[in-house]
MDTraj code that builds the backbone (N, CA, C; nanometers):
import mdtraj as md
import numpy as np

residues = "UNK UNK UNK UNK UNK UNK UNK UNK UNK UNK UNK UNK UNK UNK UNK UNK UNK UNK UNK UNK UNK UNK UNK UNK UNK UNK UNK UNK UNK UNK UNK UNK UNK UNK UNK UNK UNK UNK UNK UNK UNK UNK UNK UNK UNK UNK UNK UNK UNK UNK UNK UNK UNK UNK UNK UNK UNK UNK UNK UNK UNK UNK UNK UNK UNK UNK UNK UNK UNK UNK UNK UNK UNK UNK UNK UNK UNK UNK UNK UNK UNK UNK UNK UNK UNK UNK UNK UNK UNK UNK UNK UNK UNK UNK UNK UNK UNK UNK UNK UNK UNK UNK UNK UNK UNK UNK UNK UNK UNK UNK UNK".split()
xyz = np.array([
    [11.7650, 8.3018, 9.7636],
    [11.8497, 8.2071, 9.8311],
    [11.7605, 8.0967, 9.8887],
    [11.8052, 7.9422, 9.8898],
    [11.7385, 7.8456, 9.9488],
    [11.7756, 7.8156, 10.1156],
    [11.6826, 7.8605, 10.1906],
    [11.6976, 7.8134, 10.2899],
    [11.6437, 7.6982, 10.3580],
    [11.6689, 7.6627, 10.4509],
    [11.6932, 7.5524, 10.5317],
    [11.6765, 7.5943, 10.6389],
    [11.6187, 7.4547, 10.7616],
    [11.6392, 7.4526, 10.9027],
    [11.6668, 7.3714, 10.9965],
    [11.7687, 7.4254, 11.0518],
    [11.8089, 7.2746, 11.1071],
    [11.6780, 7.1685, 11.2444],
    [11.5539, 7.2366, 11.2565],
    [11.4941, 7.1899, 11.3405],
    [11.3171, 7.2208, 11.2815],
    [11.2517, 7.1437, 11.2633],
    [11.0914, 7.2075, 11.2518],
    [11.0742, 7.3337, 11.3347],
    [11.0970, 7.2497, 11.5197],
    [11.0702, 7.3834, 11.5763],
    [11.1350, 7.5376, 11.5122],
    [11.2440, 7.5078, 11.5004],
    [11.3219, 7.6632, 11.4356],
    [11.2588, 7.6936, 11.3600],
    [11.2258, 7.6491, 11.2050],
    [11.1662, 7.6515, 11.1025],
    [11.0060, 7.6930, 11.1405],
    [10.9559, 7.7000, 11.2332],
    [10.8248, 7.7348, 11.2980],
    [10.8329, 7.8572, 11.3323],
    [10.9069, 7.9155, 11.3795],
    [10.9857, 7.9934, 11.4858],
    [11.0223, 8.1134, 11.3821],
    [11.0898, 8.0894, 11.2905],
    [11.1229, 8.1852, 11.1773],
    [11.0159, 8.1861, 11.0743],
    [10.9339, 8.1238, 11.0361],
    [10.8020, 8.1500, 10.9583],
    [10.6700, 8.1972, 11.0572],
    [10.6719, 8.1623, 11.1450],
    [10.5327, 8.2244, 11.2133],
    [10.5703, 8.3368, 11.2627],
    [10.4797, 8.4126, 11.3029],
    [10.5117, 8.5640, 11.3513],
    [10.4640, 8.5853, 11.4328],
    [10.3318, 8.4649, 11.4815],
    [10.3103, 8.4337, 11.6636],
    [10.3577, 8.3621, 11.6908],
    [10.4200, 8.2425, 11.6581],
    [10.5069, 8.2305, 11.7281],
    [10.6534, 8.2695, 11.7431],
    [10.7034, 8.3679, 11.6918],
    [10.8313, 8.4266, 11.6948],
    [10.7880, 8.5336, 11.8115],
    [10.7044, 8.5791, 11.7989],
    [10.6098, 8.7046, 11.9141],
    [10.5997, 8.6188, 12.0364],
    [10.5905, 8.5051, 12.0390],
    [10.5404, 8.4560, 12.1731],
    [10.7237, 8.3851, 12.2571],
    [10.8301, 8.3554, 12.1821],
    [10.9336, 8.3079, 12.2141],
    [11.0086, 8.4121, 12.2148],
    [10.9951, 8.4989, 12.1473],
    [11.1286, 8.6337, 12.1193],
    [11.0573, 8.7810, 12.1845],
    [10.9367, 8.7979, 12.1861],
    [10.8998, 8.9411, 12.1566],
    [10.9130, 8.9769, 12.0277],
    [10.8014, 9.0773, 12.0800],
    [10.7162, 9.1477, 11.9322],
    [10.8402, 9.2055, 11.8593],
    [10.9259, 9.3133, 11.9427],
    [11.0109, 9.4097, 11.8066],
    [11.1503, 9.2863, 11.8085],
    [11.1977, 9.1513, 11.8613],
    [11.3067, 9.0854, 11.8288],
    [11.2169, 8.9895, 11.6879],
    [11.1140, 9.0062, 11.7085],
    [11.0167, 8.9238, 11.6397],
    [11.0094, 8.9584, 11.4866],
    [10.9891, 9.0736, 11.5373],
    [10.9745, 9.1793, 11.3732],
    [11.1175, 9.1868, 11.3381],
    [11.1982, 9.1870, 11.3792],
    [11.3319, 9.1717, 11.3286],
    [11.3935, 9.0545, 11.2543],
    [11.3518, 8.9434, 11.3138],
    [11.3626, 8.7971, 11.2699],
    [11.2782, 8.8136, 11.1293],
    [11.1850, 8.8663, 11.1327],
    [11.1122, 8.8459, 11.0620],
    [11.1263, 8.9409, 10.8971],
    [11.2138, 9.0214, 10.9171],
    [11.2847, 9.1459, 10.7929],
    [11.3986, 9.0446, 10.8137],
    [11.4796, 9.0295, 10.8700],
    [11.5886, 8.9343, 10.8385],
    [11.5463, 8.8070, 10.7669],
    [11.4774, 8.7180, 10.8149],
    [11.4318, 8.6146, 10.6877],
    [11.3632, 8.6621, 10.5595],
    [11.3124, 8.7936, 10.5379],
    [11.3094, 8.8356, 10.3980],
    [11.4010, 8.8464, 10.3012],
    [11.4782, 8.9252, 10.3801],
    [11.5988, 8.9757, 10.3554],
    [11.6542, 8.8301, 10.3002],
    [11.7098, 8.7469, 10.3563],
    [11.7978, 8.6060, 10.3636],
    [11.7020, 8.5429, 10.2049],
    [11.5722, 8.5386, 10.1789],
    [11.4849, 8.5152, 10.0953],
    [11.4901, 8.5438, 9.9677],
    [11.5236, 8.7081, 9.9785],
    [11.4957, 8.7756, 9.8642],
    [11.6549, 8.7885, 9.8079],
    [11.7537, 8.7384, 9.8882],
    [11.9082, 8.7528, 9.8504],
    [11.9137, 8.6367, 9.7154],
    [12.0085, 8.7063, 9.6392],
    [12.0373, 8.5536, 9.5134],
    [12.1566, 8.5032, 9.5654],
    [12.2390, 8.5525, 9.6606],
    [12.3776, 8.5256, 9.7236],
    [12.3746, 8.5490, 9.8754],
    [12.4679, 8.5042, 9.9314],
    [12.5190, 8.5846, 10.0802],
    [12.5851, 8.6947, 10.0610],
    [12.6321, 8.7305, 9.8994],
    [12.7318, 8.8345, 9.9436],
    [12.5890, 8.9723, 9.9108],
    [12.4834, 8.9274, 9.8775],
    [12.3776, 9.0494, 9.8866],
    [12.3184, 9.0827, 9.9966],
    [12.3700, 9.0239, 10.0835],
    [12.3322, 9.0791, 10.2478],
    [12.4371, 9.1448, 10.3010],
    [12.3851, 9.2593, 10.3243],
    [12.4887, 9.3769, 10.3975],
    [12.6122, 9.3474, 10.5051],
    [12.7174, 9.3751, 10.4769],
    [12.8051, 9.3145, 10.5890],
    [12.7952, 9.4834, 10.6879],
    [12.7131, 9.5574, 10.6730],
    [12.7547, 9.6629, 10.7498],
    [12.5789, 9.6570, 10.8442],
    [12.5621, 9.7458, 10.9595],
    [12.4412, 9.7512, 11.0292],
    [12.3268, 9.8226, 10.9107],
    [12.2016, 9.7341, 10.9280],
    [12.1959, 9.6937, 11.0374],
    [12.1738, 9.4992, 11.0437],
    [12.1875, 9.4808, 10.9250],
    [12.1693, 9.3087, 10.8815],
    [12.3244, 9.2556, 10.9829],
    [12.4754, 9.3539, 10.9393],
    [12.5554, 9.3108, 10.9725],
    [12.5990, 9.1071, 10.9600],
    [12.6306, 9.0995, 10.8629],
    [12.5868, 8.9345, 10.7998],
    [12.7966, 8.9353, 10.8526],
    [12.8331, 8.8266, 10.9075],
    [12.9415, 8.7974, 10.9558],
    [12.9802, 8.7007, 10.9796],
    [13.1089, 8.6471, 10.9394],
    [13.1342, 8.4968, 10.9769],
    [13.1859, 8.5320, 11.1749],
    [13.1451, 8.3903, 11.1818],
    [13.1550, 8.3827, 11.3344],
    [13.3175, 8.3134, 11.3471],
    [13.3732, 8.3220, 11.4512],
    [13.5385, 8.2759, 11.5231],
    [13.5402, 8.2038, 11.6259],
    [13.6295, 8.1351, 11.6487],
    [13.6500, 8.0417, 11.7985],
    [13.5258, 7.9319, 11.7466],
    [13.4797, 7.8616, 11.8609],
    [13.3975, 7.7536, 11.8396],
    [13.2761, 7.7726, 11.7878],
    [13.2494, 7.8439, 11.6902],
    [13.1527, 7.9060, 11.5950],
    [13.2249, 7.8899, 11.4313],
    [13.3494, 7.8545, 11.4677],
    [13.3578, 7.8995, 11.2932],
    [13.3274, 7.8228, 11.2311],
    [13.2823, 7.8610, 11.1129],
    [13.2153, 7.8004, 10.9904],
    [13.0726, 7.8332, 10.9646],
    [13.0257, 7.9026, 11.0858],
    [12.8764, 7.9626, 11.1278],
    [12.8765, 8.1149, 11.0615],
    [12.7641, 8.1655, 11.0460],
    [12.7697, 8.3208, 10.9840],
    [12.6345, 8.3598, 11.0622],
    [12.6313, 8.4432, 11.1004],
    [12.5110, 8.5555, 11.2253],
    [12.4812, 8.6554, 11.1100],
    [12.3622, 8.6938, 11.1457],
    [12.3274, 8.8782, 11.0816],
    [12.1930, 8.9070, 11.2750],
    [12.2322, 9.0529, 11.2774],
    [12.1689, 9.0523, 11.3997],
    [12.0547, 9.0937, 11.4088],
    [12.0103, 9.0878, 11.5151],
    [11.8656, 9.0664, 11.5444],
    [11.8315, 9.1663, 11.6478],
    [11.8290, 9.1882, 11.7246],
    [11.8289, 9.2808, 11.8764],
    [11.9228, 9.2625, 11.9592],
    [12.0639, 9.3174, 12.0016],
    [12.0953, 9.2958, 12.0811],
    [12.0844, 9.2124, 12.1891],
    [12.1575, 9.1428, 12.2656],
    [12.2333, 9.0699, 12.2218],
    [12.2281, 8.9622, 12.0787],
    [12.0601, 8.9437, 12.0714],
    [12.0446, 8.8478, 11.9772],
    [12.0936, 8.8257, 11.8809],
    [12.1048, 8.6804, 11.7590],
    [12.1475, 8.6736, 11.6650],
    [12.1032, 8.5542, 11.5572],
    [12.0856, 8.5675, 11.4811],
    [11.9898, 8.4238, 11.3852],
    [12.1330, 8.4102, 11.3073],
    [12.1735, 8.2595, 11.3675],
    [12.3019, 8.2057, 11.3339],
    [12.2287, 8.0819, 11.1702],
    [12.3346, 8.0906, 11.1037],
    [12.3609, 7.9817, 10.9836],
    [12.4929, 7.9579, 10.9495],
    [12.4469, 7.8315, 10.8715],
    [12.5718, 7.7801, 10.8091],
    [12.5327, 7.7946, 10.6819],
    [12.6262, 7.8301, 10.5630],
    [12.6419, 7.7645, 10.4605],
    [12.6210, 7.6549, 10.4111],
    [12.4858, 7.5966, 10.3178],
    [12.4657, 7.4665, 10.2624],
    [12.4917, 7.4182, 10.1588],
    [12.5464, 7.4811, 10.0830],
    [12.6479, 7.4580, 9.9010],
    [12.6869, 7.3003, 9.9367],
    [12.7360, 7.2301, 9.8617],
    [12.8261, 7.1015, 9.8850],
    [12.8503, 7.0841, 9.7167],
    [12.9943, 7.1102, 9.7389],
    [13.0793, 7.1394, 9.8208],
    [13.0670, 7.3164, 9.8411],
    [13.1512, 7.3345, 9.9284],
    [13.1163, 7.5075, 9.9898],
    [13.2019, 7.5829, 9.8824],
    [13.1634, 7.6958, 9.8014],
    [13.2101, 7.7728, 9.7187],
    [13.3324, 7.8248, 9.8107],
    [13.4469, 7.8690, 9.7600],
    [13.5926, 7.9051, 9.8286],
    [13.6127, 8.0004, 9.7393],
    [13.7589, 8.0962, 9.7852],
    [13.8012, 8.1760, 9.7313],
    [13.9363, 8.1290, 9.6720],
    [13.9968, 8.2320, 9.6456],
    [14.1435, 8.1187, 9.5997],
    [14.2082, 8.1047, 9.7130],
    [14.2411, 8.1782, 9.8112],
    [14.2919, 8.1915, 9.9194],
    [14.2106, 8.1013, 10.0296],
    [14.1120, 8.0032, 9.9805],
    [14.1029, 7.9458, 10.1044],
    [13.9388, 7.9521, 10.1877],
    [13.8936, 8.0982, 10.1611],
    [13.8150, 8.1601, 10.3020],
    [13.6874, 8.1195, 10.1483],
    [13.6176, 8.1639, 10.2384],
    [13.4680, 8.1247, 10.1889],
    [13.4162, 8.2239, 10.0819],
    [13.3788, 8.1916, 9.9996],
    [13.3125, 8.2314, 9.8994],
    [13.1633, 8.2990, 9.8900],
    [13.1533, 8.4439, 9.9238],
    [12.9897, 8.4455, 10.0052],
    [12.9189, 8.4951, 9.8341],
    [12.9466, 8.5171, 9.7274],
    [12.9202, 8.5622, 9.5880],
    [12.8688, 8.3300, 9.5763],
    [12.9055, 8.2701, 9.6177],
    [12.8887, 8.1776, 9.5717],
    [12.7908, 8.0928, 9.6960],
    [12.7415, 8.1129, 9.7924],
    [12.6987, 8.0630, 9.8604],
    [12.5320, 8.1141, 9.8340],
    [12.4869, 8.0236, 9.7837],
    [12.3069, 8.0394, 9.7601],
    [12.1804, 7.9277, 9.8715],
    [12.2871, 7.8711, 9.9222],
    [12.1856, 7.7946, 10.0107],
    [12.2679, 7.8475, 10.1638],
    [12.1541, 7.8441, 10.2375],
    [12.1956, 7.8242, 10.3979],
    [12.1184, 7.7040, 10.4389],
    [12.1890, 7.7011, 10.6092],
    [12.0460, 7.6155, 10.6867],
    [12.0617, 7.7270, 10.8457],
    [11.9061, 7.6957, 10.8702],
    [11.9359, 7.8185, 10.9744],
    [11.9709, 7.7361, 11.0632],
    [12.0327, 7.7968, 11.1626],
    [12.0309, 7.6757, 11.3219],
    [12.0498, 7.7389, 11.4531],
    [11.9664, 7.8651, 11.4423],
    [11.9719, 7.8831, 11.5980],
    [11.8986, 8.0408, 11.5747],
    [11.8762, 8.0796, 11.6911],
    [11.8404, 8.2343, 11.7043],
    [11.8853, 8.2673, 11.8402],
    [12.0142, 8.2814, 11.9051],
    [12.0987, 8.2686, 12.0158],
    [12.1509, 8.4339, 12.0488],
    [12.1883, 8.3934, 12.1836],
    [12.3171, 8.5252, 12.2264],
    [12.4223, 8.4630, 12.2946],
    [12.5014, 8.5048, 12.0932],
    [12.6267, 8.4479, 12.1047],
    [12.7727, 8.5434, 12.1786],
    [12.6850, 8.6340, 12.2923],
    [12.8188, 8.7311, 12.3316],
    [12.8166, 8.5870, 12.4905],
])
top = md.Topology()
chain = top.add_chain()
for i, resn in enumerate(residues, 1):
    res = top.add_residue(resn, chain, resSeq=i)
    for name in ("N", "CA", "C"):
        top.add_atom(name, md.element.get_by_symbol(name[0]), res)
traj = md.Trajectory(xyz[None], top)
């Protein structure tokens, strides 16, 4: 999968592993850090686990259109979908068999 970031800093942040260690901690660190493999080595979104512990999920309320997989409690490394136009289903909802690009944009706690 091609990823993206919506910020250098982020993009720093998710490739370094001192600095993900020095902003997150070591084990939220190491987590970020199997999750961007993971996100890497996917040919789709729909090859990332919707169950724990990746848990890959579209987000609701003033998040939607965003998709999380988690990180440490509370934490969460939020994206969007970067296709253009965005792969759909027939019904409407998003297409995750068709979504091969993201952009990341955050590593938040979205509770």
């Amino acid at each position: 999968m091609d990823i993206y970031f919506r910020t250098k800093r982020l993009q720093k942040l998710c490739s370094t592993s001192r600095e993900a260690q020095r902003h997150l901690g070591a084990k939220r660190a190491r987590r970020l850090q199997q999750r961007m493999m993971e996100l890497k080595a996917a040919i789709s979104l729909d090859d990332i686990s919707r169950l724990p512990p990746a848990r890959c999920h579209e987000l609701t309320g003033n998040r939607k259109g965003q998709l999380s997989v988690d990180l440490e409690y509370p934490y969460r490394l939020l994206f969007i979908p970067a296709n253009n136009p965005l792969p759909e289903t027939k019904n409407g909802g998003l297409d995750w068999s068709g979504v091969t690009e993201i952009e990341i944009i955050g590593v938040v706690d979205t509770h």
